[in-house]
Backbone as CSV, one residue per row, in Angstrom:
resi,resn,N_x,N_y,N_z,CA_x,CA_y,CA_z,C_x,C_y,C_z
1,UNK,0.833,-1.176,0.000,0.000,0.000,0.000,0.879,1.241,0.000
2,UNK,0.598,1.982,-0.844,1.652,3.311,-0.731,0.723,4.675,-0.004
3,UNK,1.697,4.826,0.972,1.387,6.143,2.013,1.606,7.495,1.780
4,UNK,0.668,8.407,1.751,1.422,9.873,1.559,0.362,10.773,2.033
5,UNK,1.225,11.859,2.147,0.734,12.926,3.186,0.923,14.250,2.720
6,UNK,-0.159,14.898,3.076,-0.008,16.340,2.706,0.457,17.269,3.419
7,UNK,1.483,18.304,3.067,2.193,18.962,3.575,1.286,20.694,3.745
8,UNK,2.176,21.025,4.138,1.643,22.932,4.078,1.909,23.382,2.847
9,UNK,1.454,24.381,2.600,1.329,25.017,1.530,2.648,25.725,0.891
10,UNK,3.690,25.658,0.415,4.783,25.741,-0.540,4.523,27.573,-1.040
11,UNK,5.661,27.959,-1.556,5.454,29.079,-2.588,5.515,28.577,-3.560
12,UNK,4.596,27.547,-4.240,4.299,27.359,-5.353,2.932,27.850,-5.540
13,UNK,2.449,27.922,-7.232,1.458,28.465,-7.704,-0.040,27.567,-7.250
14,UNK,0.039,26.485,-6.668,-0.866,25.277,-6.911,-2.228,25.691,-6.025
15,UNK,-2.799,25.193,-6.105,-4.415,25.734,-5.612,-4.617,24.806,-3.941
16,UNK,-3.577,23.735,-4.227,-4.318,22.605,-2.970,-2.687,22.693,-2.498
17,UNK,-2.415,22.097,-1.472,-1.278,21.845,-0.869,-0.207,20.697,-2.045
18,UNK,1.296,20.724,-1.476,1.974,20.219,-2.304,1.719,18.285,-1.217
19,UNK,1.871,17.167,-1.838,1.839,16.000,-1.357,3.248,15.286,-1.717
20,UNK,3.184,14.431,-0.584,4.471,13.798,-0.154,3.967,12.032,-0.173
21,UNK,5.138,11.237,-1.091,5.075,9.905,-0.767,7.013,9.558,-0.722
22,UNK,6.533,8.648,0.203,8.636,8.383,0.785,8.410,6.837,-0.088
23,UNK,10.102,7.096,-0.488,10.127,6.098,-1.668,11.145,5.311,-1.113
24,UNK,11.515,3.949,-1.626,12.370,3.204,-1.062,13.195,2.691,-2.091
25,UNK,14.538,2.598,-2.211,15.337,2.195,-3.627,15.695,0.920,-2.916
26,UNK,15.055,0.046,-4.605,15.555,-1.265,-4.689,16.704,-1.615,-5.228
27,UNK,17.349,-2.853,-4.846,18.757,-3.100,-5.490,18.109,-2.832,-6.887
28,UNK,17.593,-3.149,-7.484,17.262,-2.877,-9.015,17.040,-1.584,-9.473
29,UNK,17.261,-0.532,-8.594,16.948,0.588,-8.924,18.344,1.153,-9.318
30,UNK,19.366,0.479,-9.035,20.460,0.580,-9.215,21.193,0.234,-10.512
31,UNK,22.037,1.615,-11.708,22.546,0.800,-12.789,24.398,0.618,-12.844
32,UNK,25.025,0.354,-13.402,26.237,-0.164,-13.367,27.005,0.997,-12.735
33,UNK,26.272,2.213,-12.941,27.048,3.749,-12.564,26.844,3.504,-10.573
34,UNK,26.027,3.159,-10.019,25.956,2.616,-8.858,24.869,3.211,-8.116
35,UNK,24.725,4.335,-9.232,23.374,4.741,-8.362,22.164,4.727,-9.033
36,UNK,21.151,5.668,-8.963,20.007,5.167,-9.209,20.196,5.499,-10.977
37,UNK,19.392,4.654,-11.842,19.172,4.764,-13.101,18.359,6.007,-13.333
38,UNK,18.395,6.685,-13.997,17.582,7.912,-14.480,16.370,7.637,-15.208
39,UNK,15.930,6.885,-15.286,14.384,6.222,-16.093,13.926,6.018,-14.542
40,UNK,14.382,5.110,-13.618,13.587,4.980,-12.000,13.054,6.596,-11.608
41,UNK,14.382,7.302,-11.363,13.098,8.739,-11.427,11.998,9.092,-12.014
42,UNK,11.847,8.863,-13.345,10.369,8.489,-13.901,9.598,8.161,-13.512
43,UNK,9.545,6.930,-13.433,8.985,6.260,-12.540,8.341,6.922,-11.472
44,UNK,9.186,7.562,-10.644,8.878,7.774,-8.648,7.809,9.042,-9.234
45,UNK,8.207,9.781,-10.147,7.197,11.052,-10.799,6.183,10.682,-11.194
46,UNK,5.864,9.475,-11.757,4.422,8.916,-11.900,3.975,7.991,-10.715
47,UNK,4.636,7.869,-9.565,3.994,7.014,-8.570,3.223,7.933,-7.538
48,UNK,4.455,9.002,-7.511,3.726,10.160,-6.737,2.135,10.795,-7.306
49,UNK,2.374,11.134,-8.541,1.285,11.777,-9.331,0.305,10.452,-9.072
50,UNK,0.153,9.322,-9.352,-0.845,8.371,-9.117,-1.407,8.356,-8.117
51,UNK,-0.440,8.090,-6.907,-0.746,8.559,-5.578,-1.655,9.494,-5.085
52,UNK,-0.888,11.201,-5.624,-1.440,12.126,-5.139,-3.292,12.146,-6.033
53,UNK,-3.092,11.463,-6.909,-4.669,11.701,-7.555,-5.717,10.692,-6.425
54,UNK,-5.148,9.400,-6.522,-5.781,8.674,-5.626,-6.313,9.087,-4.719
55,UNK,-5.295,10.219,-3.408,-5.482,10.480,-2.437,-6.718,11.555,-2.666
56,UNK,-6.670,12.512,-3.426,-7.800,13.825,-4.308,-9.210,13.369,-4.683
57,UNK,-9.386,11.559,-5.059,-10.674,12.081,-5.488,-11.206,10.322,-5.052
58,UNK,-12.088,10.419,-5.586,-13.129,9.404,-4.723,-13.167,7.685,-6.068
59,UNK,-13.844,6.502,-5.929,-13.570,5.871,-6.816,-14.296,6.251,-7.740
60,UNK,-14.988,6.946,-7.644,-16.258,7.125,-9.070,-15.311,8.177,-9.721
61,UNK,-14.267,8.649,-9.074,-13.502,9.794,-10.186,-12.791,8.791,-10.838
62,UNK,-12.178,8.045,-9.887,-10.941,7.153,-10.571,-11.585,6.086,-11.700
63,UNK,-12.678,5.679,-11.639,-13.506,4.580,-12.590,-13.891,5.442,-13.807
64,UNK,-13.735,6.891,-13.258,-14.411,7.704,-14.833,-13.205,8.133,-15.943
65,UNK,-12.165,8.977,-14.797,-10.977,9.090,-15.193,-10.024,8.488,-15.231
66,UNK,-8.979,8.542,-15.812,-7.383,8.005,-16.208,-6.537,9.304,-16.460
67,UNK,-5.596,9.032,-16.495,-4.749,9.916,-17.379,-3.545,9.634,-18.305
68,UNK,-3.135,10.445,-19.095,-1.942,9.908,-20.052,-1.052,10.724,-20.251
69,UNK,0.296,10.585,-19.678,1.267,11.617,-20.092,1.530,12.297,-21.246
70,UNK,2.001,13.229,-21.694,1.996,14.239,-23.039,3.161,14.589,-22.802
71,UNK,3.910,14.747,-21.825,5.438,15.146,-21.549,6.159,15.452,-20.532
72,UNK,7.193,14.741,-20.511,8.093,14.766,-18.831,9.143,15.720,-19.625
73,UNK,9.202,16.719,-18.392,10.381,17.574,-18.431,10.992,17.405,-16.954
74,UNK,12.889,16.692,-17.370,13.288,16.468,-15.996,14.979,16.887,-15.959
75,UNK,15.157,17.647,-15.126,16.293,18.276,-14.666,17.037,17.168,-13.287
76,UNK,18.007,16.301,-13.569,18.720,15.820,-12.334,19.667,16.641,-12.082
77,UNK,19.921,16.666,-10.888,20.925,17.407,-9.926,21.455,17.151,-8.922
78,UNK,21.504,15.717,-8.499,22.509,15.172,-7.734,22.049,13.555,-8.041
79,UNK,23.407,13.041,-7.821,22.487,11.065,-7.382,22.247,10.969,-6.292
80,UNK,21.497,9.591,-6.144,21.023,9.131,-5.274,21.673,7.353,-5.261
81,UNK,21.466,7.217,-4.315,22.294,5.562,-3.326,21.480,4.668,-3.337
82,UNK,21.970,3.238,-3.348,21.168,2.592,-2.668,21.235,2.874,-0.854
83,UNK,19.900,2.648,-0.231,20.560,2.684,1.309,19.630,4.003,1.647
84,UNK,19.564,5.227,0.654,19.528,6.831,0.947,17.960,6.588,1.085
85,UNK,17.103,7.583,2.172,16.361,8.245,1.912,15.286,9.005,0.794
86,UNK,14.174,8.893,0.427,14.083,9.960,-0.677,12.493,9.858,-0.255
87,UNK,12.134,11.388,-0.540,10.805,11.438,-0.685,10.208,12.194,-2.267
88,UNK,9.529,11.653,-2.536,8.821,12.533,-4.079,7.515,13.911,-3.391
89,UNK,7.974,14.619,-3.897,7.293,15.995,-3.181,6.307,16.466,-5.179
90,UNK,5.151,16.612,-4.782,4.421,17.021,-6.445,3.133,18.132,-5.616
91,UNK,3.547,18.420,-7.001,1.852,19.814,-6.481,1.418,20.022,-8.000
92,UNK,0.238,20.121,-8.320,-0.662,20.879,-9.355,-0.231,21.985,-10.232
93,UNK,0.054,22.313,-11.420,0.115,23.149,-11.879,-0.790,24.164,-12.397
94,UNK,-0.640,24.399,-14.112,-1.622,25.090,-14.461,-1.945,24.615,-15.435
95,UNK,-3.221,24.612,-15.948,-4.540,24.167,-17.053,-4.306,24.515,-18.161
96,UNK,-3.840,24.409,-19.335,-4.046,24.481,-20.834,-4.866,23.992,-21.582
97,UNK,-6.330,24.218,-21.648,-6.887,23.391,-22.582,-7.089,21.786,-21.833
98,UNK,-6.523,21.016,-22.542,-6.533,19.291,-21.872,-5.143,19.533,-21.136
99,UNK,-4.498,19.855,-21.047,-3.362,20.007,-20.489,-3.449,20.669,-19.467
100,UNK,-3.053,19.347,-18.255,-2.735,19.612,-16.908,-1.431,19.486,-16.556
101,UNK,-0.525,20.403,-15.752,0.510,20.332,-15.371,0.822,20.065,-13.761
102,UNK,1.632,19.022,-14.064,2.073,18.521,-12.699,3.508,19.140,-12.381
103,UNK,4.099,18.986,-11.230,5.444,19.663,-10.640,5.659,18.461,-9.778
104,UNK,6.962,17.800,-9.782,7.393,16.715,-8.725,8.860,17.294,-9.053
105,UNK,9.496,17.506,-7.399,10.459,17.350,-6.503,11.010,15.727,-5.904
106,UNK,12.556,15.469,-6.301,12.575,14.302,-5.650,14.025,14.910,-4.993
107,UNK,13.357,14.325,-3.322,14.784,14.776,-2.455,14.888,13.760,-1.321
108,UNK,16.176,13.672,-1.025,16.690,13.130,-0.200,16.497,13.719,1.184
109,UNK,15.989,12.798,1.814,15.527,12.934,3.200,16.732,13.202,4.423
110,UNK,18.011,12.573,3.857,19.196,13.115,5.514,19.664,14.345,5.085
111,UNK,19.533,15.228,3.687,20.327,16.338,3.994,19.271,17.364,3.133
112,UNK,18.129,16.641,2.535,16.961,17.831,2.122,17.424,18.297,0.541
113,UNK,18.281,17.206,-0.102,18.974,17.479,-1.063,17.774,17.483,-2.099
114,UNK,17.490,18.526,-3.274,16.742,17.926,-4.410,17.593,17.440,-5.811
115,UNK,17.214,15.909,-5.960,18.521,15.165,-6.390,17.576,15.903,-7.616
116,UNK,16.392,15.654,-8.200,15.892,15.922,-9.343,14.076,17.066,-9.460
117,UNK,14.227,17.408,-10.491,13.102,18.538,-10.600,12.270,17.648,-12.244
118,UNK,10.851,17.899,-12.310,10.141,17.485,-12.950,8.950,18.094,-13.346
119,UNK,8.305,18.161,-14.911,7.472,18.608,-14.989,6.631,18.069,-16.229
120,UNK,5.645,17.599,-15.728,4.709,16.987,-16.643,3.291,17.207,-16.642
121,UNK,2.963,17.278,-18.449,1.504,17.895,-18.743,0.836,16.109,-19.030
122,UNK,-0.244,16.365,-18.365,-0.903,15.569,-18.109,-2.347,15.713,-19.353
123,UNK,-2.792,14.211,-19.700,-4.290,14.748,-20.018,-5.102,13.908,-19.437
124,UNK,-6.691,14.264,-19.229,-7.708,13.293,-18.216,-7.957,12.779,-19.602
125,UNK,-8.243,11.576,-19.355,-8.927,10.794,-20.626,-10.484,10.133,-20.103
126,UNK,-11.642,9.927,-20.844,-12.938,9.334,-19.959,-12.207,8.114,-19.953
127,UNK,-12.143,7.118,-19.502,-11.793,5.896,-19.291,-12.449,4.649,-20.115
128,UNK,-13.911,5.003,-20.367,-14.782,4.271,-20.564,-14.570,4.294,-22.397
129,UNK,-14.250,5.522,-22.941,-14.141,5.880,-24.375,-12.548,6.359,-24.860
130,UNK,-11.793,6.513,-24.006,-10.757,6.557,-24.416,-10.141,8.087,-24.727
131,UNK,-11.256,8.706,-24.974,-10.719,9.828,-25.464,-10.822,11.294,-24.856
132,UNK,-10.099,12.198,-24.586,-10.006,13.178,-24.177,-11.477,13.529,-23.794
133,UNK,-11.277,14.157,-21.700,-11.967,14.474,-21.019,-11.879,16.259,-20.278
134,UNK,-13.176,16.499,-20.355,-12.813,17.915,-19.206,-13.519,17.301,-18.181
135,UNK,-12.332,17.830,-16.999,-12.735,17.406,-15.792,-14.349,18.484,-14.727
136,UNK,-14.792,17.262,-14.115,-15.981,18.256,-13.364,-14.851,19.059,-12.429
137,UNK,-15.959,20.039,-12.311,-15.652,21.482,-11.747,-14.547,20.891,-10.181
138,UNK,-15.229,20.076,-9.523,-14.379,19.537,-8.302,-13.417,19.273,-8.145
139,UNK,-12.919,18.792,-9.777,-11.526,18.045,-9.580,-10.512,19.289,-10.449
140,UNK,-11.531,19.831,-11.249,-10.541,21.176,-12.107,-10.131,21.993,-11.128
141,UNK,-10.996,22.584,-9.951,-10.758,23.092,-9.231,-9.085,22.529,-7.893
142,UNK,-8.534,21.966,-8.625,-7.416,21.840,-7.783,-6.094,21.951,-8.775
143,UNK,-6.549,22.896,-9.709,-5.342,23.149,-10.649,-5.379,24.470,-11.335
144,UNK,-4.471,24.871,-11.484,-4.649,26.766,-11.062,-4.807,27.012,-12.643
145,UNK,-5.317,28.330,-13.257,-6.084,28.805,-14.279,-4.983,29.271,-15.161
């Protein structure tokens, strides 16, 4: 079961608080360079974002909606260990049309390091038809204009 928690409110632009899930590196997260592979950050940016939606809306959102990435934009800036700490930190961006933007932070928990920065436009898809959704007012309402 993956755990996460919402934090206080950030100087970021986002409408709802920024959310936190603590991640754990597997020996497999590890590539010949010794630390973590740069595709696993991917990864932790869509576990968080899964997460943080989960935690946002109820099952009748999740049975209506899905979503599908349109584009990761990712800046690393330090490695990470096996052994280390890390939490994925994400908050809401802003609305384009079908385009929702997400923000994920991934940092290391003993010294508050942010090993990597991330940014991905999201789209809701209906689930049931496949094809591009606008979200009800409840759930738009947690992503800034």
């Amino acid at each position: 079961m993956i755990l996460g928690k919402i934090l206080g409110m950030q100087a970021h632009e986002s409408p709802i608080p920024p959310f936190e899930l603590d991640i754990s590196i597997k020996p497999g997260d590890i590539d010949e360079l010794h630390h973590v592979n740069n595709v696993v950050y991917l990864s932790w940016v869509q576990d968080v974002g899964v997460a943080h939606w989960a935690f946002l809306t109820t099952p009748e959102h999740r049975a209506q909606y899905i979503w599908v990435a349109l584009r990761h934009e990712i800046d690393y800036a330090a490695q990470a260990f096996l052994g280390d700490a890390i939490t994925a930190r994400t908050w809401t961006g802003t609305v384009r049309g079908l385009r929702h933007q997400r923000h994920t932070e991934i940092i290391r928990r003993d010294d508050g390091k942010v090993l990597a920065r991330a940014v991905t436009h999201w789209c809701p898809l209906d689930r049931a038809s496949g094809r591009p959704a606008r979200l009800p007012a409840e759930i738009a309402a947690y992503f800034a204009k």
